[in-house]
VEXTIGU-579711 format. One record per residue (C-alpha): x, y, z. Coordinates in steps of 0.02 Angstrom, whole numbers, padded with zeros to 5 digits, always signed. Layout:
<rs>
XYZ...
</rs>
This chain:
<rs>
-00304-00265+01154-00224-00166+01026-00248-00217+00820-00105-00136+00693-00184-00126+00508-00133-00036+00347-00252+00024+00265-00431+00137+00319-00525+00018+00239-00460-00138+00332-00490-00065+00496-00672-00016+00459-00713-00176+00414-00628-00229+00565-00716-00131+00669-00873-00216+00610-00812-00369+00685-00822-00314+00860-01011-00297+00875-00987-00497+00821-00881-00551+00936-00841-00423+01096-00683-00517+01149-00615-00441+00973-00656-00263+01047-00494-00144+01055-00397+00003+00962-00381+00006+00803-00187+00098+00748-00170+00115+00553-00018+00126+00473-00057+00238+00339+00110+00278+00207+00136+00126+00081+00315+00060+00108+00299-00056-00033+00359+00100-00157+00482+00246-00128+00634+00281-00041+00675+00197+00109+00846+00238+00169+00895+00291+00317+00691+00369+00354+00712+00302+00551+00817+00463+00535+00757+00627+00530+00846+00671+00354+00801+00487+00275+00613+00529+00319+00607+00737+00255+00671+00627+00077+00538+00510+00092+00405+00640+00126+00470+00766-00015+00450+00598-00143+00284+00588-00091+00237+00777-00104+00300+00755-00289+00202+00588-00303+00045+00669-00225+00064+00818-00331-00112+00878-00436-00169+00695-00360-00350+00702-00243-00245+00670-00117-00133+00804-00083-00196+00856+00079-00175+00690+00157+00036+00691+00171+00022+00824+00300-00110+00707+00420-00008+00541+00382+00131+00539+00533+00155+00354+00594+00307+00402+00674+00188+00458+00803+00067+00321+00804+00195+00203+00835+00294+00320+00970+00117+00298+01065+00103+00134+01030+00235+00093+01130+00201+00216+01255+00043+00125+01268+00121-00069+01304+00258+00007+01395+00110+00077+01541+00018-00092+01528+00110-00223+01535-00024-00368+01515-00044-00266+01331-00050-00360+01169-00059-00305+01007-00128-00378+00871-00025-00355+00685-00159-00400+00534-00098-00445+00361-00165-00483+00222-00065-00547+00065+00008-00406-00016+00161-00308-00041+00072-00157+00050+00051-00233+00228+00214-00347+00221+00319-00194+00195+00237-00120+00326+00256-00250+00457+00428-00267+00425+00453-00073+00459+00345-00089+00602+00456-00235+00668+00601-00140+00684+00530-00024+00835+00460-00157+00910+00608-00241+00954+00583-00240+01160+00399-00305+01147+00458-00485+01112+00329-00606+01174+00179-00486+01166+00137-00459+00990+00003-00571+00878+00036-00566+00710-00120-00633+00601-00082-00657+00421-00194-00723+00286-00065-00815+00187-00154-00911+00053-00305-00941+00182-00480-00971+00094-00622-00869+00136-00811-00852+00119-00869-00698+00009-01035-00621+00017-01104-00772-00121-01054-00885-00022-00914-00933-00148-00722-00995-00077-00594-00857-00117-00430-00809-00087-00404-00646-00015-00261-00521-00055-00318-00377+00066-00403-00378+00233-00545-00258+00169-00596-00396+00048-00650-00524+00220-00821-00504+00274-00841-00421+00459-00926-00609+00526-00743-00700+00429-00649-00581+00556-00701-00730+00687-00629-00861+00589-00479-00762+00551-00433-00733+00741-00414-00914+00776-00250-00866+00651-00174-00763+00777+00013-00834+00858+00155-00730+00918+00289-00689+00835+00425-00788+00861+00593-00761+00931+00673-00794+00774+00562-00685+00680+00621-00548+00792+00792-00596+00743+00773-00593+00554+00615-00483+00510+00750-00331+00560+00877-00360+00455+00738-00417+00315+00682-00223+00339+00891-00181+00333+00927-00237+00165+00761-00162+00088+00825-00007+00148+01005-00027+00081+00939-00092-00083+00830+00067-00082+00732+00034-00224+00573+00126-00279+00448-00015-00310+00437-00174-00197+00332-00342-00231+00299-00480-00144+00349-00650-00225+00273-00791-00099+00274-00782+00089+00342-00637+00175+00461-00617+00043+00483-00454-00038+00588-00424-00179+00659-00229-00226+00629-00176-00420+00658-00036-00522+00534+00133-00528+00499+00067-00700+00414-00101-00665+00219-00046-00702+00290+00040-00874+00263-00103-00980+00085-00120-00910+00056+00050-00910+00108+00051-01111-00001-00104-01149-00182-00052-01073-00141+00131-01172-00124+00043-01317-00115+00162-01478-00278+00253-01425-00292+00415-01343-00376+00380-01163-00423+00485-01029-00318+00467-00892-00458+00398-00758-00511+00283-00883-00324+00205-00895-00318+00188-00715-00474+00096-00692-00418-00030-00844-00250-00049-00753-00335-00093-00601-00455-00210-00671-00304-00317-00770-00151-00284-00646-00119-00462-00550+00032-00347-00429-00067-00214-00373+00000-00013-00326-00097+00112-00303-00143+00265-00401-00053+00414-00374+00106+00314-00402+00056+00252-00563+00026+00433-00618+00184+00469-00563+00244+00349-00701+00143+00410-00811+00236+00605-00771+00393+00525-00793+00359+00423-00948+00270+00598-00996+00448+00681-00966+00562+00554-01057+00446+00575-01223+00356+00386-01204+00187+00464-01181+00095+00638-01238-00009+00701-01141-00174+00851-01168-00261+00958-01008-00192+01059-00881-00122+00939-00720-00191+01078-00591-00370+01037-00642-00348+00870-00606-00354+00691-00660-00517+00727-00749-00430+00846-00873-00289+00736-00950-00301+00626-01091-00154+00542-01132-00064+00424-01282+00070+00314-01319+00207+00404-01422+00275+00242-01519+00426+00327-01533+00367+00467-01635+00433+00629-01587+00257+00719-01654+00111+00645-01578-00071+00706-01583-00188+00674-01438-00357+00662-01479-00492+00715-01319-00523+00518-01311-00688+00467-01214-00729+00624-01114-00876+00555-01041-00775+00413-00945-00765+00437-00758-00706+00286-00701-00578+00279-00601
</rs>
């Protein structure tokens, strides 16, 4: 058995699972780049993909994670994949989503090279599906990372194949989010996953900075805490860049010491602004 998740995290806690329940047991393939933001045209080609990865190395840059683009290939994760089902033929493999932008835009790029395996993929998705958490409380989870390792038992029972018709229209789903091109991507109910502008978390961004001076880990873990659509962090500094660019926000530090270093504030408008250290102690991120 083969399992396809999208994030690190989900496929540790995955993992777990197995020593629950060995009929779970199998390989674990994580699709690693976040299709729910960025470009998207044309990257099954090789000139649609270098534009992808050059957003990302702009995205990335003075971010923790820099070194991570150059390990991140699922190109060739999927190319063996298939490799994999095509040599065994009584192969299944296993797709797990939770309810998020993240892993829906993910399946649906996944879909479209998986075209000839009709009748021997699973896909499991927790689509408004209660859960127990560690209290023992009901709740409703929005990533796979949030299930506990023994709930991975009760979530298997949710496993079906994907449909014929879903290998119809999941394709062309993947099409027109590709021709739309957009830069951010949310999902609104379901599987469906509606394109919006590269300024959608400005607002949001604008109303947790407030008129204060902040330190720019200290923003993001405020953001986190209140945002109900989720993205994750290096994008949002990217925002933050561009806002930084187009005069919406000042900014003090040097970028190429890091996060750490910046302290940011809302402009108002004001062509003069004065940014104050904010709370240098704060290291939440």
């Amino acid at each position: 058995m083969l399992h396809i998740v999208f994030e690190p995290s989900a496929a540790e806690v995955l993992e777990k699972s197995f020593e629950l329940d060995e009929t779970l047991k199998g390989e674990i393939l994580v699709i690693e780049d976040d299709y729910a933001v960025g470009p998207l045209q044309n990257i099954v080609e090789q000139e649609g993909w270098q534009a992808r990865k050059s957003w990302w190395e702009k995205v990335l840059e003075h971010s923790p994670y820099t070194g991570q683009l150059a390990i991140v290939d699922d190109k060739l994760k999927v190319h063996q994949l298939k490799k994999k089902l095509q040599e065994n033929l009584d192969s299944e493999a296993w797709i797990w989503m939770g309810q998020n932008q993240h892993d829906v835009c993910g399946y649906y790029w996944l879909m479209v090279q998986l075209m000839e395996f009709q009748g021997r993929l699973q896909v499991l998705y927790l689509n408004n599906l209660p859960f127990i958490n560690e209290k023992g409380g009901i709740f409703y989870p929005t990533n796979l990372y949030e299930i506990q390792p023994k709930e991975f038992l009760k979530a298997k029972r949710l496993a079906r194949e994907i449909t014929l018709s879903e290998f119809e229209l999941d394709p062309d789903e993947w099409k027109k989010l590709s021709n739309e091109n957009a830069i951010v991507r949310i999902l609104e109910g379901g599987k469906k996953i509606i394109s919006q502008p590269e300024t959608f978390y400005d607002k949001e961004i604008l109303n947790v900075l407030g008129k204060s001076s902040m330190k720019l880990p200290r923003l993001l873990g405020s953001l986190f805490s209140k945002m109900k659509i989720k993205t994750g962090d290096a994008f949002l500094v990217w925002r933050i860049k561009e806002m930084i660019a187009q005069s919406q926000i000042a900014v003090l530090g040097n970028w190429e010491k890091g996060w750490k270093d910046i302290t940011i504030k809302a402009t108002g408008g004001e062509l003069f602004m004065e940014v104050d250290e904010g709370d240098l102690n704060d290291e939440t991120v």
